[in-house]
One Martini backbone bead per residue (centre of mass of N, CA, C, O) as a GRO file, in nm:
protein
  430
    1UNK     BB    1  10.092   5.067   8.560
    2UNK     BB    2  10.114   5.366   8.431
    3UNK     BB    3   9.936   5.667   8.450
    4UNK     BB    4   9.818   5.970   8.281
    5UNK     BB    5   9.915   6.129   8.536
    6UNK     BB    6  10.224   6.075   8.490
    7UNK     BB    7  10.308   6.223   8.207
    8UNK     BB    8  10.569   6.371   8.096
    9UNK     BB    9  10.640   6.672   7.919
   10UNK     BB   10  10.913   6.485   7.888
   11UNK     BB   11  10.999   6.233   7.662
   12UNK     BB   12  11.304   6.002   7.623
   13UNK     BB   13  11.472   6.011   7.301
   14UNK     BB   14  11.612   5.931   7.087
   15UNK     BB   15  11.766   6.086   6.849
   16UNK     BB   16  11.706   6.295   6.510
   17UNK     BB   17  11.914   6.316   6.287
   18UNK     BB   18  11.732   6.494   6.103
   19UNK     BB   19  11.730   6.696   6.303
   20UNK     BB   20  11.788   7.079   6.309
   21UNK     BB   21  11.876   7.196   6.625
   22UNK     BB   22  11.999   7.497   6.549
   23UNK     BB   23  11.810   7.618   6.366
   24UNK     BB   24  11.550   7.593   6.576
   25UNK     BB   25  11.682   7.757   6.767
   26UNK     BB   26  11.716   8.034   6.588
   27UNK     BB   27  11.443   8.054   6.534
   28UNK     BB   28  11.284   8.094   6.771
   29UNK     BB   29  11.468   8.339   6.870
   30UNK     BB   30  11.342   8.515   6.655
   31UNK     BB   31  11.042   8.482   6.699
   32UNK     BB   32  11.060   8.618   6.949
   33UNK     BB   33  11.222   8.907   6.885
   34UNK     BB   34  10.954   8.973   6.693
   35UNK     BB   35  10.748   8.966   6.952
   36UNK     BB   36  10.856   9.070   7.202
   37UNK     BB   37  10.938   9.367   7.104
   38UNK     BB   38  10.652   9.449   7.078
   39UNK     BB   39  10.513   9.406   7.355
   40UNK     BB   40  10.680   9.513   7.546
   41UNK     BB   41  10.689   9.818   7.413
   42UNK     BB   42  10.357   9.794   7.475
   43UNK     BB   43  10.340   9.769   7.746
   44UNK     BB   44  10.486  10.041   7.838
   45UNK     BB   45  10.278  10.235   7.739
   46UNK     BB   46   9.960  10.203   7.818
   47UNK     BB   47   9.959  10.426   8.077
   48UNK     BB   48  10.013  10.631   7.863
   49UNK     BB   49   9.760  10.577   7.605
   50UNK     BB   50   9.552  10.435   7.813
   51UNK     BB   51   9.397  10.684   7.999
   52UNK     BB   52   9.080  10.606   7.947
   53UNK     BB   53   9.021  10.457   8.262
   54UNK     BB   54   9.238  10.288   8.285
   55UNK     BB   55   9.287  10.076   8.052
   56UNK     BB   56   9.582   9.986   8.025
   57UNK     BB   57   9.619   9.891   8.367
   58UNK     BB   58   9.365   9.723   8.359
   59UNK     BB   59   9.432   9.514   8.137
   60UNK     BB   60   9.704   9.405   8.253
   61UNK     BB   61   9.562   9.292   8.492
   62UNK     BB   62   9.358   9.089   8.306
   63UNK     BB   63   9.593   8.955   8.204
   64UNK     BB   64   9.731   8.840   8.495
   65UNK     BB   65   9.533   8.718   8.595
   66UNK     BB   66   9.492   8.501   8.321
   67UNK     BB   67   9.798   8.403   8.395
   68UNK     BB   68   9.734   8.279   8.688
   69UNK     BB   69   9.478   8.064   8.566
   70UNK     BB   70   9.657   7.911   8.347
   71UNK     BB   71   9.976   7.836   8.450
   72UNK     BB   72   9.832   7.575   8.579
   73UNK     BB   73   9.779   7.439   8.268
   74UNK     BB   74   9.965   7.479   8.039
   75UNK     BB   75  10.105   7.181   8.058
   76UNK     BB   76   9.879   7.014   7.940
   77UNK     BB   77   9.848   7.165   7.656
   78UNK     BB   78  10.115   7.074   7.542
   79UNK     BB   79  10.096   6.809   7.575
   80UNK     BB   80   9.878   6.745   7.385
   81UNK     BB   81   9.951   6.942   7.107
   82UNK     BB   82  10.237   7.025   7.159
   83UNK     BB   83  10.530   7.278   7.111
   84UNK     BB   84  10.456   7.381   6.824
   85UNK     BB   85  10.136   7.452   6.827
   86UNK     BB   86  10.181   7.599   7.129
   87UNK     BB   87  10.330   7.840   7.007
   88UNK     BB   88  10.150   7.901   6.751
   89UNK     BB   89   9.892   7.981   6.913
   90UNK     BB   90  10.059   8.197   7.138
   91UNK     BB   91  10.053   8.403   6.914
   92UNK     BB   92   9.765   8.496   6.876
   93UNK     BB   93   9.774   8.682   7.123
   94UNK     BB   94   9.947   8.902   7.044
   95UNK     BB   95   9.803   8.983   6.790
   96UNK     BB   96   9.535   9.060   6.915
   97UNK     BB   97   9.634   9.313   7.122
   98UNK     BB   98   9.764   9.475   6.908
   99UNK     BB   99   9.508   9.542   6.738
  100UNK     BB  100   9.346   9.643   6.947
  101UNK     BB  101   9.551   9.888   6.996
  102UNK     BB  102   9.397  10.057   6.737
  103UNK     BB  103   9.150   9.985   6.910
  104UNK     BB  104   9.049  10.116   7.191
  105UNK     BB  105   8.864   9.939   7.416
  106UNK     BB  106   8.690   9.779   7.623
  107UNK     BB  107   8.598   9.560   7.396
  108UNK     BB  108   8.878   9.492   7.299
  109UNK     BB  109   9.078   9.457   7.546
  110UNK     BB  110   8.971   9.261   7.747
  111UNK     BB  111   8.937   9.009   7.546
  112UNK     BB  112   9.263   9.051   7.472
  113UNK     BB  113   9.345   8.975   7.737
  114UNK     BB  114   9.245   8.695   7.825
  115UNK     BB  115   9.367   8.549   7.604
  116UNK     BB  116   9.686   8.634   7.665
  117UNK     BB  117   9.702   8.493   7.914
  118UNK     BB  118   9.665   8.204   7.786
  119UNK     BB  119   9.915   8.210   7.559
  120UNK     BB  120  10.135   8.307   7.776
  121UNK     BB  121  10.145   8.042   7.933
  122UNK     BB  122  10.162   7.852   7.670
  123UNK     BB  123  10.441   7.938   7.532
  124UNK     BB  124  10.630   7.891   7.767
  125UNK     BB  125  10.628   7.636   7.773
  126UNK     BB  126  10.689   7.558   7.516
  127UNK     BB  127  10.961   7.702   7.512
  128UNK     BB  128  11.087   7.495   7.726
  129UNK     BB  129  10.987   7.222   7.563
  130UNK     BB  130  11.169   7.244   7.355
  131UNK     BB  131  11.433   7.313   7.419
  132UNK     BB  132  11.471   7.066   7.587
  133UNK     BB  133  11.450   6.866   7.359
  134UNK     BB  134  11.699   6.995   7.200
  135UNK     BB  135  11.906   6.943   7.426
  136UNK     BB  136  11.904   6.670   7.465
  137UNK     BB  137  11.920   6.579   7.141
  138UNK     BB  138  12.204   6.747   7.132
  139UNK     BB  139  12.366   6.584   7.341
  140UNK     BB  140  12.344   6.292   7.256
  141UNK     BB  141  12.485   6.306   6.968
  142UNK     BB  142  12.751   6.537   7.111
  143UNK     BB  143  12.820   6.512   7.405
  144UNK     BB  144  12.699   6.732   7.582
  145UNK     BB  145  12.594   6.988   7.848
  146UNK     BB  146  12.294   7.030   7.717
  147UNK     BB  147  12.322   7.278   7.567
  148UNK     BB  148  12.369   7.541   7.681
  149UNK     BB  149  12.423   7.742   7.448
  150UNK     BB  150  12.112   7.760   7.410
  151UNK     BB  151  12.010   7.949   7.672
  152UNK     BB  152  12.222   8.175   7.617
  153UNK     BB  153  12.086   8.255   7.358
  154UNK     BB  154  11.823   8.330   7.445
  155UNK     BB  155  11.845   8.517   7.670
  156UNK     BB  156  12.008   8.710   7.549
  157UNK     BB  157  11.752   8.774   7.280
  158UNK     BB  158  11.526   8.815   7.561
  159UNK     BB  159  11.665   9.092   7.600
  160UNK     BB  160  11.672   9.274   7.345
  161UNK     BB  161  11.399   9.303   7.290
  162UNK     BB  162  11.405   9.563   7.516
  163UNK     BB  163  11.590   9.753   7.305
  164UNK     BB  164  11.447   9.758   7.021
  165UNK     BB  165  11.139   9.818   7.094
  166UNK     BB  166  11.187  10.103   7.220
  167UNK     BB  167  11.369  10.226   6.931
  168UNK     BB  168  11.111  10.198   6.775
  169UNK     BB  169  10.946  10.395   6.939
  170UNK     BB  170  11.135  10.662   6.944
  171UNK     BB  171  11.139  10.702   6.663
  172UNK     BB  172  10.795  10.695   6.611
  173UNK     BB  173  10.723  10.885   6.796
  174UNK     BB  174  10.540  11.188   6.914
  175UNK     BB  175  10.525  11.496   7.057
  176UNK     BB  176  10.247  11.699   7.100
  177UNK     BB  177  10.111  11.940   7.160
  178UNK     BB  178   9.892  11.900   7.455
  179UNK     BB  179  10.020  11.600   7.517
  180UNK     BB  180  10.014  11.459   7.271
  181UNK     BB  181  10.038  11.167   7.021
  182UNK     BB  182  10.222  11.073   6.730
  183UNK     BB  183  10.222  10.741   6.586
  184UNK     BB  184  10.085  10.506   6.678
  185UNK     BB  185   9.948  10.334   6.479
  186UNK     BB  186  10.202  10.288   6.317
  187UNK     BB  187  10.381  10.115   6.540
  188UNK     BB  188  10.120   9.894   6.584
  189UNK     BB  189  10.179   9.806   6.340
  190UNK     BB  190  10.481   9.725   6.319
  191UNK     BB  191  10.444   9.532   6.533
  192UNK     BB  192  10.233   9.351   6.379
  193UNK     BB  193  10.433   9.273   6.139
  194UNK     BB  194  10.683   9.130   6.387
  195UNK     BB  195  10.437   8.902   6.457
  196UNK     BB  196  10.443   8.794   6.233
  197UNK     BB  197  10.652   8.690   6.131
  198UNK     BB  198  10.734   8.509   6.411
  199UNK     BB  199  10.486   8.328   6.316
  200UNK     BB  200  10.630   8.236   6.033
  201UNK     BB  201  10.856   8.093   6.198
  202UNK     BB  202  10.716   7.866   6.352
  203UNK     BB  203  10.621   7.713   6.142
  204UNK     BB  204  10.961   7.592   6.051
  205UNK     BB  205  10.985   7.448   6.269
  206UNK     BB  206  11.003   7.147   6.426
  207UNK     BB  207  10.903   6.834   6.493
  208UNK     BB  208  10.858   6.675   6.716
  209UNK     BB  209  10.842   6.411   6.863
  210UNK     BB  210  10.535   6.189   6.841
  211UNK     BB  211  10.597   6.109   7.203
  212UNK     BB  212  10.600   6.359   7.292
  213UNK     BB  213  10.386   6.533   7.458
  214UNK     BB  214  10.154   6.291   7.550
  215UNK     BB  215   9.790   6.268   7.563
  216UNK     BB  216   9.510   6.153   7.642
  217UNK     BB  217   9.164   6.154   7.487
  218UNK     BB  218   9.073   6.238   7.831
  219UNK     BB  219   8.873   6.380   8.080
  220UNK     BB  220   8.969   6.202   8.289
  221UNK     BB  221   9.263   6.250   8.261
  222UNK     BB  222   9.259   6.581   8.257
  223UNK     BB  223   9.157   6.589   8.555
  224UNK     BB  224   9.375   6.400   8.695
  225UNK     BB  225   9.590   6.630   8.597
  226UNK     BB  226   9.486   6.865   8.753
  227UNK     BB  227   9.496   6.727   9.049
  228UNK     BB  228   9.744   6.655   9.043
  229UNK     BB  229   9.902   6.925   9.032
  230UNK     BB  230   9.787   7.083   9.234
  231UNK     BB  231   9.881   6.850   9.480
  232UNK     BB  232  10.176   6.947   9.434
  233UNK     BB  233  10.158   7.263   9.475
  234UNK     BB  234  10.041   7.201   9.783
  235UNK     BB  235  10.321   7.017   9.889
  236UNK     BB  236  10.483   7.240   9.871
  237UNK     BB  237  10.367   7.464  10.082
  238UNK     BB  238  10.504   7.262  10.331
  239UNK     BB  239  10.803   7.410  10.247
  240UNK     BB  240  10.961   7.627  10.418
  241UNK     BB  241  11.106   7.749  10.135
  242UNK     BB  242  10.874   7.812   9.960
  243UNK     BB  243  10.793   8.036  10.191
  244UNK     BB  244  11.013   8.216  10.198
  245UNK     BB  245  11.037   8.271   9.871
  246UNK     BB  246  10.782   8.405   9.792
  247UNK     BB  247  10.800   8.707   9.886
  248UNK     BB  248  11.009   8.765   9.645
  249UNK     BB  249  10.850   8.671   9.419
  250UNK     BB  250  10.693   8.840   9.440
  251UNK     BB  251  10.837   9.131   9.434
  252UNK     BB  252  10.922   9.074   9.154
  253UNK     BB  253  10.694   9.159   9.035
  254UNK     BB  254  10.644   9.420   9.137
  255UNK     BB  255  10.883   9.582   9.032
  256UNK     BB  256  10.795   9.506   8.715
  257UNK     BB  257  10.525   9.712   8.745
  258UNK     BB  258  10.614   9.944   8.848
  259UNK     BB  259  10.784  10.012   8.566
  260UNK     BB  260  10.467   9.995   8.380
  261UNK     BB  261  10.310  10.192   8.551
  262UNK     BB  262  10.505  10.400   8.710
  263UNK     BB  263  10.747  10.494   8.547
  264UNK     BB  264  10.675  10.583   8.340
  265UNK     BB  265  10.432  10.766   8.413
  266UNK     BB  266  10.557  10.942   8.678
  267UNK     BB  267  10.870  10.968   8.540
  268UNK     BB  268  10.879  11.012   8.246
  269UNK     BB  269  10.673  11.169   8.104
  270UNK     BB  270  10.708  11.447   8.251
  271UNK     BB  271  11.012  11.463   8.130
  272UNK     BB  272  11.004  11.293   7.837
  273UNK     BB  273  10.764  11.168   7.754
  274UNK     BB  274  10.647  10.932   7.540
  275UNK     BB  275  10.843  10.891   7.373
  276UNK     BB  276  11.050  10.887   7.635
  277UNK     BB  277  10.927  10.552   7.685
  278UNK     BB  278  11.195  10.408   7.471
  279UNK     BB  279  11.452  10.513   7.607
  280UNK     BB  280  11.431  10.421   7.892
  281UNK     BB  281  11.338  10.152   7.832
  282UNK     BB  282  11.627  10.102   7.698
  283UNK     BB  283  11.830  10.125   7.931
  284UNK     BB  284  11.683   9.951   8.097
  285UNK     BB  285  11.753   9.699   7.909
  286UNK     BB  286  12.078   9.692   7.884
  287UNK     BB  287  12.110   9.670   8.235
  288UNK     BB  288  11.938   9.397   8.255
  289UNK     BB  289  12.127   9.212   8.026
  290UNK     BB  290  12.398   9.242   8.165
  291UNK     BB  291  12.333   9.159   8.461
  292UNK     BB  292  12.198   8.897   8.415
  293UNK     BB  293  12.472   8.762   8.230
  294UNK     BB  294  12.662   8.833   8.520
  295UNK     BB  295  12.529   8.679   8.697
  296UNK     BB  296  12.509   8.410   8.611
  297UNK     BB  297  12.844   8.349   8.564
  298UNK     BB  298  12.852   8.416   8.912
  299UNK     BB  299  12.712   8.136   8.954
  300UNK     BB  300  12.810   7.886   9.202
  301UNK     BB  301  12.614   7.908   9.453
  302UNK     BB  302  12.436   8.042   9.779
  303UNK     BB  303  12.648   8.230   9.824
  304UNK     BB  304  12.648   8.384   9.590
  305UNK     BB  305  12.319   8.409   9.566
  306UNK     BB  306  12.343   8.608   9.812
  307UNK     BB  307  12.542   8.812   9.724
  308UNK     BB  308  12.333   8.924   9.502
  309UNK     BB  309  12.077   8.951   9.598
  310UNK     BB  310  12.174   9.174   9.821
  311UNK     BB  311  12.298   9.421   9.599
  312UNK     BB  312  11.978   9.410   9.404
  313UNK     BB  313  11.843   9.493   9.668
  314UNK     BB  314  11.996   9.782   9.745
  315UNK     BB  315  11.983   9.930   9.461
  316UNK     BB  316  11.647   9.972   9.517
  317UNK     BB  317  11.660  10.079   9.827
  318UNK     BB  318  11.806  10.378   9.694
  319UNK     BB  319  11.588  10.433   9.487
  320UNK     BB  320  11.320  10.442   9.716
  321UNK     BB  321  11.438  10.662   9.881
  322UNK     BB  322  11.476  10.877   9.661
  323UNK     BB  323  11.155  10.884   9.603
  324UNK     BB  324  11.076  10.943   9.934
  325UNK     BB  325  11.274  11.185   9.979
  326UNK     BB  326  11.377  11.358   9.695
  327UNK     BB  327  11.243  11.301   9.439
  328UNK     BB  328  11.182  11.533   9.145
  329UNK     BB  329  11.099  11.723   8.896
  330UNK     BB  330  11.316  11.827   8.663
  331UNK     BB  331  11.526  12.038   8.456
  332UNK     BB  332  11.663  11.993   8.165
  333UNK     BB  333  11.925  11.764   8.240
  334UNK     BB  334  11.806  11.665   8.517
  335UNK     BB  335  11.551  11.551   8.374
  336UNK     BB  336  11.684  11.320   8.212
  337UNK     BB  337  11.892  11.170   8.358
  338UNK     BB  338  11.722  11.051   8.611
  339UNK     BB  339  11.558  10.882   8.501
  340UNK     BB  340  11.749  10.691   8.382
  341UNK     BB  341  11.934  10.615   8.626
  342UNK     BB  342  11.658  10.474   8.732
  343UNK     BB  343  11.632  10.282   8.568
  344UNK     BB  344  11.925  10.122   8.529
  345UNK     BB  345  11.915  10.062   8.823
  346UNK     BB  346  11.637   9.874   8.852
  347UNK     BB  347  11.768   9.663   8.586
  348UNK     BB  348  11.974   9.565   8.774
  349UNK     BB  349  11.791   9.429   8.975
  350UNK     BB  350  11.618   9.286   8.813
  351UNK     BB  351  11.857   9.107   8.664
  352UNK     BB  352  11.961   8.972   8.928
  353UNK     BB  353  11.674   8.870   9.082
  354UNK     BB  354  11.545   8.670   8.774
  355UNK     BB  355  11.825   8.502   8.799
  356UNK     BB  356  11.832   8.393   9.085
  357UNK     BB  357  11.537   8.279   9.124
  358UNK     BB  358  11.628   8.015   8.923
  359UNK     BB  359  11.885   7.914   9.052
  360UNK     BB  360  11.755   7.838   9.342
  361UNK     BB  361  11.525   7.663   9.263
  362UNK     BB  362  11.737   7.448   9.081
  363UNK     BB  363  11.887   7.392   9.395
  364UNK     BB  364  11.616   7.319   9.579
  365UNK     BB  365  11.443   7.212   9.359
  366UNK     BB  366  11.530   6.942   9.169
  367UNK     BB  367  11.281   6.720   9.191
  368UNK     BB  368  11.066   7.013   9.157
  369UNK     BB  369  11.047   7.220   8.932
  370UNK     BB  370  10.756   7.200   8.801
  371UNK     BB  371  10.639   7.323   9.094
  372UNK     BB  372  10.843   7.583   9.125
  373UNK     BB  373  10.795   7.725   8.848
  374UNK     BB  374  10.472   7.746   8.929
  375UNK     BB  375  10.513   7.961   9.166
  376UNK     BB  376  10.684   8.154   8.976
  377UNK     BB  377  10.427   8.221   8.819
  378UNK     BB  378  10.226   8.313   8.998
  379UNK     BB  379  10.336   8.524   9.209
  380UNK     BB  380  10.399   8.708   8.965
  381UNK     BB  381  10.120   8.714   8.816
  382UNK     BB  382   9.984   8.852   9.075
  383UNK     BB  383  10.160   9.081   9.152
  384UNK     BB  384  10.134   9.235   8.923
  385UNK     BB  385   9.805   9.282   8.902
  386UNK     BB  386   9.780   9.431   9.140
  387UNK     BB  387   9.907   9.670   9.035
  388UNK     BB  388   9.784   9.754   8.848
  389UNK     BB  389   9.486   9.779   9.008
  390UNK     BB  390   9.592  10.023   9.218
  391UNK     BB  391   9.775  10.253   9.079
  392UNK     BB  392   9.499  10.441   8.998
  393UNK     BB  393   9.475  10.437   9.364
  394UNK     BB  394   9.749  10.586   9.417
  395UNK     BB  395  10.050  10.679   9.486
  396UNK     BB  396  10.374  10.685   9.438
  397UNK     BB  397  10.442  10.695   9.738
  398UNK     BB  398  10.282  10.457   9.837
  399UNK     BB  399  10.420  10.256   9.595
  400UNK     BB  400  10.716  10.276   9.780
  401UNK     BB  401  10.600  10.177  10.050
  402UNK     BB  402  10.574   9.924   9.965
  403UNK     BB  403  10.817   9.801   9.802
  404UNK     BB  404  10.995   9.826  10.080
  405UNK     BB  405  10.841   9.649  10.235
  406UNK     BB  406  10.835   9.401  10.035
  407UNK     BB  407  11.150   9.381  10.041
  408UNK     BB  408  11.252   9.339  10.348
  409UNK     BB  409  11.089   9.083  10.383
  410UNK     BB  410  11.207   8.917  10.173
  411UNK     BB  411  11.479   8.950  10.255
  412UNK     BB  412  11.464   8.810  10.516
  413UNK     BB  413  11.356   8.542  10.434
  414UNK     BB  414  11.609   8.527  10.224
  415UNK     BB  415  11.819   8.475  10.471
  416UNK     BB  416  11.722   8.312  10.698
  417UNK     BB  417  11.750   8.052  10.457
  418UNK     BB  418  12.039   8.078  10.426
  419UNK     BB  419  12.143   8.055  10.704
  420UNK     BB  420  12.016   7.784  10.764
  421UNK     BB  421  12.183   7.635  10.585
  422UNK     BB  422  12.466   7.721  10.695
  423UNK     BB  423  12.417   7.552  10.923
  424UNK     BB  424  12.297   7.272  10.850
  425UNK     BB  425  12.635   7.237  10.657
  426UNK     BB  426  12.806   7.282  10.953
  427UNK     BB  427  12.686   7.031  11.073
  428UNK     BB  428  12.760   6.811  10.884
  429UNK     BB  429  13.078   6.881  10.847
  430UNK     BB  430  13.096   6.779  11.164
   0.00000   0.00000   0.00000
């Protein structure tokens, strides 16, 4: 007899004819996009407004800590709940972070950043856990190829939502004379009631099947589940290829934080104000969108995936060089230019690296997706955590010499893992 810690957080049943599995994929989507469209681009702005105590870099810094400490737990907690209630639950995160920012104070953020650490835990794992229960039953039902293109729509609109708030932001900020900035306010209002719509959207969706995600209410079993978490977690780290690819996976983490803590600080607000942190942002998502959409289609197998993540890292390695020998701020034509530039650029090399990393290890780990999924989770948002964390105590110069040093290494040990792999393929095809 199968014990409680082995219950996986999906149980495959027949197909129920009565849910509109269509509907509840729009309605999911629509609901990211109103809530993340918001959030993405009130995190872009923090290092920018909430400069007093460097509030906002450090608050976000305790936001990835406790997303890292949470996304530990998250599966389990989907299991219990459901990942309907687990949808609506973490959606309470992002709008309490939204609220607080309407008065940023240490009492305001600091406890809604650690609420939204455990909240974007829970949210993510239960929207990979609906989609996947949607495409099973989409698939049964249609005989389709569990129907992928709900991946892809999703997909698709969780890169939108980089476009829309940031185009929201440039609308509505103003920046007034003495460097200060008019309009957040309303803006962080603004972001509130689209996390609120996004909110009562998650209501309407179906509930899955009520076999599905459930787990025993028992302190026995959720220690000894959570035990077992830990020790797959840790059988994995045994594992050569996930220790070759772990330093590429901090480093995507690295350079996503990079973009949110000192690009826009650093580079964009002195040449286009507080104001145009929401046009660059929004350049820098455009390219993130169009290059993720286009390696996505360009991979099938380790041979594309190594020649697309080597040239989406060679664009980053010309960025850092940019900066570390050559770029000063400018005025003019080219003060607008280079940040955008800049950012388009980065933009590419996000989009290329954070869609085949999810590839590689699709490919690599598909026995144990859970346990490789959850160490790109945990390596992404502790590496984000350290950048938000030190970079108010470091120069952009410094953290550009961080960042090279750490994409050199990771891309090294990500070749190293390819090329052992192609030697590996041409010993066995002998």
């Amino acid at each position: 007899m199968a014990t409680d810690e082995e219950t996986p957080l999906l149980i495959e049943t027949p197909p129920t004819p009565t849910l509109n599995h269509k509907k509840d994929v729009h309605i999911l989507c629509w609901a990211f996009l109103l809530i993340f469209l918001a959030y993405g681009a009130a995190q872009n702005l923090e290092s920018t407004i909430n400069t007093e105590g460097d509030l906002g870099t450090i608050s976000l810094g305790i936001l990835y800590v406790s997303f890292t400490f949470f996304s530990v737990l998250a599966s389990l907690v989907v299991k219990k709940l459901g990942s309907k209630t687990a949808l609506i639950l973490g959606t309470t995160g992002y709008l309490l972070f939204i609220a607080a920012n309407l008065k940023p104070t240490w009492y305001t953020m600091v406890p809604a950043s650690l609420y939204l650490g455990f909240a974007a835990s829970i949210i993510w794992v239960a929207q990979g856990t609906y989609l996947t229960s949607t495409a099973h039953s989409h698939a049964a039902r249609l005989n389709s190829d569990l129907a992928k293109t709900i991946f892809l729509h999703v997909s698709f609109k969780s890169r939108i939502q980089l476009l829309v708030g940031n185009l929201i932001t440039l609308a509505l900020l103003r920046d007034e004379k003495g460097g200060s900035t008019s309009g957040t306010t309303l803006l962080f209002i603004v972001f509130l009631c689209s996390m609120t719509l996004g909110t009562i959207l998650m209501c309407f969706l179906s509930k899955r099947n009520g076999k599905e995600e459930q787990m025993q209410d028992s302190r026995v079993t959720f220690s000894s589940s959570v035990v077992s978490l830990l020790k797959a977690m840790l059988n994995l780290l045994l594992d050569i290829r996930i220790l070759l690819i772990i330093p590429l996976i901090a480093y995507s983490g690295l350079q996503q934080a990079f973009v949110w803590a000192e690009y826009t600080k650093q580079i964009v607000k002195p040449s286009l104000g507080e104001r145009g942190v929401g046009g660059a942002m929004a350049v820098y998502g455009v390219f993130d969108a169009i290059c993720s959409l286009a390696a996505g289609r360009l991979t099938f197998g380790l041979s594309s995936i190594t020649i697309i993540v080597s040239a989406g890292a060679l664009i980053q390695i010309i960025v850092l060089l940019w900066l570390l020998l050559g770029y000063s701020v400018a005025g003019g034509v080219l003060g607008t230019v280079y940040p955008l530039l800049i950012g388009a650029l980065w933009g590419i090399g996000d989009g290329v690296l954070n869609t085949q990393l999810s590839a590689l290890l699709g490919i690599l780990f598909k026995h144990d997706l859970e346990g490789a999924f959850a160490q790109l989770k945990l390596w992404q948002s502790a590496s984000i955590a350290v950048v938000f964390f030190i970079s108010s105590s470091i120069s952009l110069q410094t953290m550009v010499i961080i960042l090279f040093a750490a994409l050199c290494i990771s891309l090294a040990g990500f070749l190293f893992l390819m090329l052992q792999f192609e030697k590996a393929f041409s010993y066995h095809a002998s």
